[in-house]
C-alpha positions in Angstrom: 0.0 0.0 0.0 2.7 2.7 0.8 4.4 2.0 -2.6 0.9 2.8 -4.4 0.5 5.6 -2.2 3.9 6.9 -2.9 3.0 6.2 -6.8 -0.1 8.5 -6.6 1.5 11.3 -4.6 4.4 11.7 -7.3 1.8 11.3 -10.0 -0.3 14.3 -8.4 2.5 16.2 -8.4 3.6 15.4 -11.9 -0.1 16.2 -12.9 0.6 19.3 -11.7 3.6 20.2 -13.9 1.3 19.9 -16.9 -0.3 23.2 -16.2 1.0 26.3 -16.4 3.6 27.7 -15.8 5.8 25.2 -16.5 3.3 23.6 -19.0 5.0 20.2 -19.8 1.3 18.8 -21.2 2.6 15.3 -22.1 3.2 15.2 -18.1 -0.8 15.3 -17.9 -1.1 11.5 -19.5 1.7 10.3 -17.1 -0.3 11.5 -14.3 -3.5 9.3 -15.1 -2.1 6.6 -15.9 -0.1 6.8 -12.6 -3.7 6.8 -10.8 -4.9 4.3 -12.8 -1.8 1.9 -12.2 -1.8 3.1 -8.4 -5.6 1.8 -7.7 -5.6 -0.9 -10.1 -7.2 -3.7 -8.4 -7.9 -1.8 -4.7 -11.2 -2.2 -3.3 -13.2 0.9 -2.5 -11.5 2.3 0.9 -8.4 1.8 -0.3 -9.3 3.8 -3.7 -10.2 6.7 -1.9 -7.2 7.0 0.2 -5.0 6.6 -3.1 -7.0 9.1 -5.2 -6.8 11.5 -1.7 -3.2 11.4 -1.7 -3.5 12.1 -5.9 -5.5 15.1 -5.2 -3.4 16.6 -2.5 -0.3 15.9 -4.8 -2.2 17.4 -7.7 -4.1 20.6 -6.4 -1.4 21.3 -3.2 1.1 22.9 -5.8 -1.0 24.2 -8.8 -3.8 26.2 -6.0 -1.0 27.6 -3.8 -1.9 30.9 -5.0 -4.9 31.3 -3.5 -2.6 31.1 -0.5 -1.0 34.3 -1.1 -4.8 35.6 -1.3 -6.3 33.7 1.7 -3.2 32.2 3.8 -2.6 28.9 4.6 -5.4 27.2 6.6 -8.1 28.6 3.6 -5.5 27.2 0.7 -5.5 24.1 2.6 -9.3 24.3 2.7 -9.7 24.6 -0.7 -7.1 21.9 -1.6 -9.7 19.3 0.2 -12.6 20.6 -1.4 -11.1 19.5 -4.8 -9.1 16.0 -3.7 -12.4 14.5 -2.4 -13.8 14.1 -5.9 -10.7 12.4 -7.0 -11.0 10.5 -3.9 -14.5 9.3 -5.5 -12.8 8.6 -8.4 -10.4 5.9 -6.8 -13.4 4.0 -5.7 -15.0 4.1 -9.1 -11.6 2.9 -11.2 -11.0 0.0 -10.2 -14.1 -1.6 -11.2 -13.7 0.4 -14.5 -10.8 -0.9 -15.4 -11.9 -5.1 -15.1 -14.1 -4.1 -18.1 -13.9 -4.4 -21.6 -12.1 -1.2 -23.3 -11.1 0.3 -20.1 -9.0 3.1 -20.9 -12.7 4.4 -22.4 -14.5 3.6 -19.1 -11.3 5.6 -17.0 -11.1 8.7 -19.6 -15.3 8.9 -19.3 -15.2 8.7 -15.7 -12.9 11.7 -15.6 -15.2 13.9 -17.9 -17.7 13.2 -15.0 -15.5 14.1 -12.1 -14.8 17.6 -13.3 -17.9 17.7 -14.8 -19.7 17.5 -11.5 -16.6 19.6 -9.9 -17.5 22.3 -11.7 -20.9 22.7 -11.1 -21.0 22.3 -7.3 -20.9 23.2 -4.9 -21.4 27.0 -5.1 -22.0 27.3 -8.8 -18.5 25.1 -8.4 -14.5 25.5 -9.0 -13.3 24.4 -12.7 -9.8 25.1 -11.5 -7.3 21.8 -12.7 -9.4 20.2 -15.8 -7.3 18.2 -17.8 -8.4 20.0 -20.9 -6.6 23.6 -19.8 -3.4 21.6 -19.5 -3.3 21.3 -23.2 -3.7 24.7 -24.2 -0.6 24.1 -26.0 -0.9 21.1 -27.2 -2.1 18.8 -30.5 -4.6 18.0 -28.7 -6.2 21.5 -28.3 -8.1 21.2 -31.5 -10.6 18.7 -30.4 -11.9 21.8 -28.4 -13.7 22.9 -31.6 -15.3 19.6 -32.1 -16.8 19.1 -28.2 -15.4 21.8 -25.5 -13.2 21.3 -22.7 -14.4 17.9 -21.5 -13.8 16.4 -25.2 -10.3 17.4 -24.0 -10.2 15.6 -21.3 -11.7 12.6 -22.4 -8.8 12.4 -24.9 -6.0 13.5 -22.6 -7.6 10.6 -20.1 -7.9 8.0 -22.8 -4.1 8.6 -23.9 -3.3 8.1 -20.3 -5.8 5.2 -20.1 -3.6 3.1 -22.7 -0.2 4.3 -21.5 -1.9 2.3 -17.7 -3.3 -0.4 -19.7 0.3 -1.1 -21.2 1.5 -0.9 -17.6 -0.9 -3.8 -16.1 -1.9 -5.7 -19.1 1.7 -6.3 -19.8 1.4 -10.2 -20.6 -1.5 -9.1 -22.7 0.7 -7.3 -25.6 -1.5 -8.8 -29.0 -4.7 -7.4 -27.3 -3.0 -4.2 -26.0 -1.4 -3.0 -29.6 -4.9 -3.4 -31.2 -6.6 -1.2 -28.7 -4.1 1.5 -28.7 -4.2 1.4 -32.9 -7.8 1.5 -32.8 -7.7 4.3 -30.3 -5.2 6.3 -31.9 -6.9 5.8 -35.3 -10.3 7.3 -33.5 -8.4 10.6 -32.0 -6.8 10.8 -36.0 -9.9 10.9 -37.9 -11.5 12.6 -35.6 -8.5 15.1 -35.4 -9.2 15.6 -39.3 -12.6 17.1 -39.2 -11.2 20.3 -37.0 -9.3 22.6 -39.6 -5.6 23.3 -38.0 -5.9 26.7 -40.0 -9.5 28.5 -39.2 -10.3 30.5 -42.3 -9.7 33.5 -43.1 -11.9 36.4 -41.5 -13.5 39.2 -43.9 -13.6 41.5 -41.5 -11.0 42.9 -39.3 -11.1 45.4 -36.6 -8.2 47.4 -34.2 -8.6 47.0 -30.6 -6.4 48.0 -27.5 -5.8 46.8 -24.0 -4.8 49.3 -22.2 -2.8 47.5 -18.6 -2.2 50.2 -16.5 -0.6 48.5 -13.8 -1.4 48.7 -9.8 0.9 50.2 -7.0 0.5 47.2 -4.5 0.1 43.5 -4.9 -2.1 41.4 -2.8 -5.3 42.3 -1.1 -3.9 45.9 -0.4 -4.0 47.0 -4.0 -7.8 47.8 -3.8 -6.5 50.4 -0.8 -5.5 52.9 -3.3 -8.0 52.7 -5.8 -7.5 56.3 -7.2 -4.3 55.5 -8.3 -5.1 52.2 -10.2 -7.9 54.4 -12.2 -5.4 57.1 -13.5 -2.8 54.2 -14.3 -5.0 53.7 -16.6 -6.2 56.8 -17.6 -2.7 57.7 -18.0 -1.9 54.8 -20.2 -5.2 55.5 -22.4 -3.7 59.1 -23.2 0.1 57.3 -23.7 -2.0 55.8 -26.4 -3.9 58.1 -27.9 -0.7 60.7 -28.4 1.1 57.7 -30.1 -2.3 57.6 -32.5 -1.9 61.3 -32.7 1.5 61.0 -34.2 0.5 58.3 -36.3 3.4 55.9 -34.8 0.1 53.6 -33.6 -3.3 53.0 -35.7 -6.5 54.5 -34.1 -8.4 51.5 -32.5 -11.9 51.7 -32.7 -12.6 49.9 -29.2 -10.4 50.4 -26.0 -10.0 48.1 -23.5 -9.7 48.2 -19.5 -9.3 45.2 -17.0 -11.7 44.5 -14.3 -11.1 47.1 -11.4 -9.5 49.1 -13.8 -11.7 52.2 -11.6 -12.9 50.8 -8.1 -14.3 53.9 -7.8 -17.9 54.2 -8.8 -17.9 56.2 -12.2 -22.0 56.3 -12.0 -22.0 57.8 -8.9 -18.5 59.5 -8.2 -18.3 62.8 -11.1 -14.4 62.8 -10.8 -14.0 59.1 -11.4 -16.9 59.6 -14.4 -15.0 62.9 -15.8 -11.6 61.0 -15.8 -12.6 58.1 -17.7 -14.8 60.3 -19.9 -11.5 62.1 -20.8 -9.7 59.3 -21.8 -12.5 58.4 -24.0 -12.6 61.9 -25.5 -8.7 61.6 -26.1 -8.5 58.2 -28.1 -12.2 59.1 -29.9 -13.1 55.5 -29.2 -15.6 53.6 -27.0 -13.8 52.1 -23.9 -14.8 48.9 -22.0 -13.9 49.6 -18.1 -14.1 47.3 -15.5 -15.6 48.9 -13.1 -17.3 48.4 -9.5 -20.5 49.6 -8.5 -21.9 50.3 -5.3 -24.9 48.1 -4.7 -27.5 47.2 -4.9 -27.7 48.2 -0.6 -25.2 49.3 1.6 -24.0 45.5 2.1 -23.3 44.5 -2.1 -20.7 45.5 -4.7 -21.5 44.7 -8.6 -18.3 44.0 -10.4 -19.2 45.0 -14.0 -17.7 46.1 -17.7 -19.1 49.3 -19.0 -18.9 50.6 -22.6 -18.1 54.4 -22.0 -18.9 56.0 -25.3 -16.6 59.8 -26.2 -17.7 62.6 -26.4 -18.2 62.0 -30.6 -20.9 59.5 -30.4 -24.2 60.1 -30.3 -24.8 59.3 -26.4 -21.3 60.5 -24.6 -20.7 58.3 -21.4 -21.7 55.3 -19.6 -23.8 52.8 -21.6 -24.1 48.9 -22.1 -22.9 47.1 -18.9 -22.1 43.7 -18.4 -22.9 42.4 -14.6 -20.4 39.1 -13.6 -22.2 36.3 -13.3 -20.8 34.1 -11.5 -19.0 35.5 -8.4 -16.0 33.8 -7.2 -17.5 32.8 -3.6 -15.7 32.9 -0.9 -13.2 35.5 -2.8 -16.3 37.8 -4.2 -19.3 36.8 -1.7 -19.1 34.8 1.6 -21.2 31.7 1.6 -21.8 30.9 5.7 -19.9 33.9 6.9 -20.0 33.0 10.3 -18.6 29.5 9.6 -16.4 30.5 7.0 -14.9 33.5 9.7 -14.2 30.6 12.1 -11.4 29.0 9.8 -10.2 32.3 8.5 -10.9 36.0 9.7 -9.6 37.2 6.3 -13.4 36.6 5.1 -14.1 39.9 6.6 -11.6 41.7 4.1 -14.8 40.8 1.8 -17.0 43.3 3.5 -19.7 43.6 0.9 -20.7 40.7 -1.2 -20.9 40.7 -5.0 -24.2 40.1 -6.0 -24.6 38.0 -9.8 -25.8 39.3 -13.1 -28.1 38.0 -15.7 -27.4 37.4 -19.4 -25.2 35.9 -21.9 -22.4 38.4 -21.8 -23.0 39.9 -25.0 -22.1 44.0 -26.1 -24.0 45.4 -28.5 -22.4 49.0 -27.9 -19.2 48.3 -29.1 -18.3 48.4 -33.3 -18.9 44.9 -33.6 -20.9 42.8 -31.2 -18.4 41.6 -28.2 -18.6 38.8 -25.5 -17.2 40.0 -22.1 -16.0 37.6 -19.1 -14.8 38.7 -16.3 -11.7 36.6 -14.4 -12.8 33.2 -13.5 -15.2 32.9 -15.3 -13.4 32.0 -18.0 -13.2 28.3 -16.7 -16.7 27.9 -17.0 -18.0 26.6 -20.1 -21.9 27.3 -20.4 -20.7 31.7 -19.2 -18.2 31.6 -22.6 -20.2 29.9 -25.0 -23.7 31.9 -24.1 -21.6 35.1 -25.9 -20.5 33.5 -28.6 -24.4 31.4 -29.2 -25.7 35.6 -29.2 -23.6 36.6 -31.3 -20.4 37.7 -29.9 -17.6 37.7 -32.6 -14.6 38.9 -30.0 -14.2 37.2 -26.6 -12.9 39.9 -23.8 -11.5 38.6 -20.8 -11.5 41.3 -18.3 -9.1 40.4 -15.2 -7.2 41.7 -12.1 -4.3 39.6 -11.6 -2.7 41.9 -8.9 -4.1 39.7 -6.0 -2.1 36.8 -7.1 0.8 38.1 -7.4 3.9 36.4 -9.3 1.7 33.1 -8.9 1.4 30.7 -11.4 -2.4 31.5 -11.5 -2.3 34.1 -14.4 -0.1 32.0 -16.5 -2.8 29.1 -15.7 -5.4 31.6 -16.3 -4.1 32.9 -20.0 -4.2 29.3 -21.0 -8.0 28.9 -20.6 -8.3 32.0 -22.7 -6.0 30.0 -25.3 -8.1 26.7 -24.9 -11.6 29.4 -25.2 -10.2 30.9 -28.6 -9.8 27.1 -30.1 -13.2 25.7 -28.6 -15.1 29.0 -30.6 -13.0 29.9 -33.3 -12.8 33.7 -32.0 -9.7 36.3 -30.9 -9.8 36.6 -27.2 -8.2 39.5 -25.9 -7.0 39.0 -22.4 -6.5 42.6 -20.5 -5.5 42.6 -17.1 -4.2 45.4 -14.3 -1.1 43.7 -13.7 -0.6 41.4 -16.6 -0.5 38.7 -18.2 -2.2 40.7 -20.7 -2.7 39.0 -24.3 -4.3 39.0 -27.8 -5.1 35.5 -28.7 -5.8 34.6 -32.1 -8.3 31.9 -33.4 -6.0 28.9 -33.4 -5.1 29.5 -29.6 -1.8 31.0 -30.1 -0.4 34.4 -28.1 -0.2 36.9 -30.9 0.5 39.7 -28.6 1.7 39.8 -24.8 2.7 42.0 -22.2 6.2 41.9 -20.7 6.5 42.0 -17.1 4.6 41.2 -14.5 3.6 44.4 -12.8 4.3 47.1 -15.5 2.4 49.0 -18.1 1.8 47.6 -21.1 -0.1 48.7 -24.0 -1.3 46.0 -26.6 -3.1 47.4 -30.0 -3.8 45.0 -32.7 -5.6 44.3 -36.3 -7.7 41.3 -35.0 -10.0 38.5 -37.3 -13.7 39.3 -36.4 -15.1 35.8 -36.7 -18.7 35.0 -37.2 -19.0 31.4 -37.9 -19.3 28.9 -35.4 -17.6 25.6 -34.0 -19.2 22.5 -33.5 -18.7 22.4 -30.0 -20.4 25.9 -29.7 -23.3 24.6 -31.7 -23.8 21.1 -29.8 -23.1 23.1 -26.4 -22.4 20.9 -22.9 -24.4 18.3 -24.9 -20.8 16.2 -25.8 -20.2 16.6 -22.1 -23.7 14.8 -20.8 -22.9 11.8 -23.4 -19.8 11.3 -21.9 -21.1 11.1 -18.7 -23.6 8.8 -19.0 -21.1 6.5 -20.0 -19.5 6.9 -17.3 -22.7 6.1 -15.5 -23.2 3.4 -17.5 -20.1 2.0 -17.2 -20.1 2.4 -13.1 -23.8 0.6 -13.1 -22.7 -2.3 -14.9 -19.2 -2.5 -13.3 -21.4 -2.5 -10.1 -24.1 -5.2 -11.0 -21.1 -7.3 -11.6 -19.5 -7.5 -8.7 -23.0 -7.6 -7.0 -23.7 -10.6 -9.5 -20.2 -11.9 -8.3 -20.5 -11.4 -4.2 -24.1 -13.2 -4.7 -22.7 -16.3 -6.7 -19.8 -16.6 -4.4 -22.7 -16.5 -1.3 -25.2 -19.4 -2.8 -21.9 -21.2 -3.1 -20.6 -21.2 0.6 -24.6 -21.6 1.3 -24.9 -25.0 -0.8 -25.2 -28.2 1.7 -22.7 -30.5 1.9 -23.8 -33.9 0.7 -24.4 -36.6 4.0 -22.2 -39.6 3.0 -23.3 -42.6 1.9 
């Protein structure tokens, strides 16, 4: 037992050096297979100790950020929440793998851990999906054909085979003919997802305008004047250089989220600041912005179009509320519980109420969906924009909390894996960077330097208007998945049921009296 335990710990950790920012993706298939070797043939307590220590090996390293947000004891906290759905998973594997085509049963059964993950609880945490590991990766273009979790199931059924070549080693006739008929599945499949995305028609120049903060951590928020005329300042960098013709004339501006913590709709500096900045660049700008209320005890984190002076309404306009608060980090769930592990709760004196819609800005030039930090790891928030009509992605983020963590580097590579699954530009603008224009293949066409320093990104980008598969069939691709995981649990059960019953009628049979 210690030796498998040791096996999943080290696999954890190497599951961990898939993501960014080291980003060794191929490391991801090691890691599952590691699992899968490590609970082959374990009954169910002994499962969910080995997929514990997986978890804690996995998410310890790649969530430490959240320390530098929270401390210690909430990191740790967190860490738990995730490794008890692997801990699930151990108990589910082994019975998995005795079946026919394993390495499908194990890659499905993975879809539906993250897929459940990621919906609960508390709207859930889609942090550590297989699928943002290979942002980078060949495997990134089966994002177009089924999202994220078609990722996954691929990166889990490559890892599948490398485990089933592991324990089925006296089994090497039947082995080769799965793994050909599995890699001639991911090939033709492969085919049907163009490497190149055609050409657009239309093209349009946009700007992200990072105008850095003065303090890292929670503290940054304490000079919130400040952060707004970073960016001010930056905007009017830019517009002289558009002046002097050195930089084309973008037709939409972009500002990260808490670009102006200061209320512009109620505050007539904040408003006459960002209204100047507008009037200088002669171009709409989309600042992230929060707004007291609704009440004295709520904050709405939003992303307003502020329109110049030139068009025909000057000032605030379209807004676009967040959705889906971060809780815990944006809203406290259980306060008074949740103050008992950690007093840093309190820091979150007001909480962020939700917003309704699918994201889309009609404002703007072109029609534009906006996300706003995390919610970028949810799939349904994205692909509602794009379904209405969005043909740019915005990511709108502040960074600065984090730090030098690894979480923007892990961050930038949803928005890489986001561009693939829709076929759009995504345009990443943060306070504090990593800011970045991502074209429709999924690769960086623009970035800022630096952690922590002003950068100012301007760009021709490919409006897009067609649409993926995977944005047409929607989380559809994921519920198939799952229900062959289902399946495939339900049947591993009735067999062993079938088997503990035979096994009973046969210790119950009388013994013969001799003759």
């Amino acid at each position: 037992m210690t030796r498998r335990l040791l096996l999943a710990a080290g696999s954890g950790l190497l599951g961990a050096l898939a993501f960014p920012p080291l980003g060794c993706w191929p490391l991801a298939f090691v890691s599952i297979a590691g699992l899968s070797v490590a609970v082959h043939g374990q009954r169910a307590r002994r499962g969910a100790a080995i997929g514990l220590v997986f978890g804690a090996g996995l998410f310890m390293p790649m969530l430490h950020w959240s320390a530098t947000y929270v401390g210690a004891v909430p990191w740790l906290v967190l860490v738990f929440s995730q490794t008890w759905y692997i801990a699930v998973l151990g108990i589910a594997l082994p019975a998995l793998q005795s079946r026919r085509l394993a390495p499908v049963w194990v890659a499905a059964a993975w879809v539906a851990e993250e897929g459940i993950r990621d919906r609960f609880p508390f709207g859930g945490f889609p942090w550590g999906r297989w699928a943002f590991s290979q942002a980078r990766s060949p495997l990134k273009w089966f994002a177009a054909l089924g999202g994220a979790p078609l990722v996954t199931f691929v990166a889990a059924l490559v890892g599948g085979l490398i485990a089933e070549a592991v324990i089925q080693r006296g089994s090497l006739a039947r082995l080769t003919r799965l793994a050909v008929a599995g890699l001639l599945v991911l090939c033709a499949a492969s085919l049907a997802v163009p490497l190149d995305p055609p050409v657009a028609q239309e093209m349009m120049t946009v700007a992200a305008v990072q105008g850095n903060v003065p303090d890292r951590g929670l503290e940054f928020n304490s000079r919130r004047r400040q952060v707004l005329d970073n960016h001010v300042r930056q905007t009017l960098v830019l517009a002289a250089r558009v002046a002097t013709g050195r930089t084309p004339r973008p037709k939409l501006v972009l500002w990260p989220e808490n670009a102006s913590d200061i209320d512009p709709t109620t505050n007539l500096d904040a408003a006459e600041q960002i209204q100047r900045a507008a009037d200088a660049i002669g171009a709409p700008i989309l600042v992230g912005t929060l707004i007291d209320g609704p009440g004295d005890n709520h904050v709405t984190n939003a992303g307003i179009v502020w329109m110049p002076s030139s068009a025909h309404k000057a000032g605030p306009g379209q807004r676009y509320v967040k959705r889906h608060p971060v809780p815990f980090g944006e809203y406290i769930p259980l306060r008074s519980i949740a103050r008992t592990v950690s007093a840093k709760v309190d820091l979150v004196a007001r909480d962020m109420v939700a917003g309704k819609g699918d994201g889309l800005l009609t404002d703007t030039p072109y029609p534009i969906g906006d996300v706003i930090c995390f919610e970028i790891a949810y799939d349904g928030l994205v692909r509602s924009s794009v379904k209405a009509g969005a043909r740019l992605l915005v990511v709108q983020t502040n960074n600065a909390t984090f730090g030098h963590s690894s979480e923007t580097y892990q961050q930038l590579a949803m928005s890489q894996l986001r561009a693939v699954e829709h076929r759009r530009t995504v345009v990443q603008v943060a306070t504090s960077g990593k800011s970045a224009i991502i074209g429709p293949n999924g690769d960086i066409i623009q970035q800022s330097g630096a952690l922590f320093t002003p950068a100012l990104l301007v760009r021709n980008i490919a409006l897009e208007s067609s649409t993926t598969i995977a944005t047409q069939l929607g989380a559809a691709v994921e519920w198939i998945i799952c229900a062959v995981a289902l399946a495939g649990v339900g049947l591993s059960g009735g067999s062993v049921i079938r088997q503990r019953l035979a096994r009973s009628r046969f210790r119950r049979r009388p013994v013969p009296a001799p003759r």
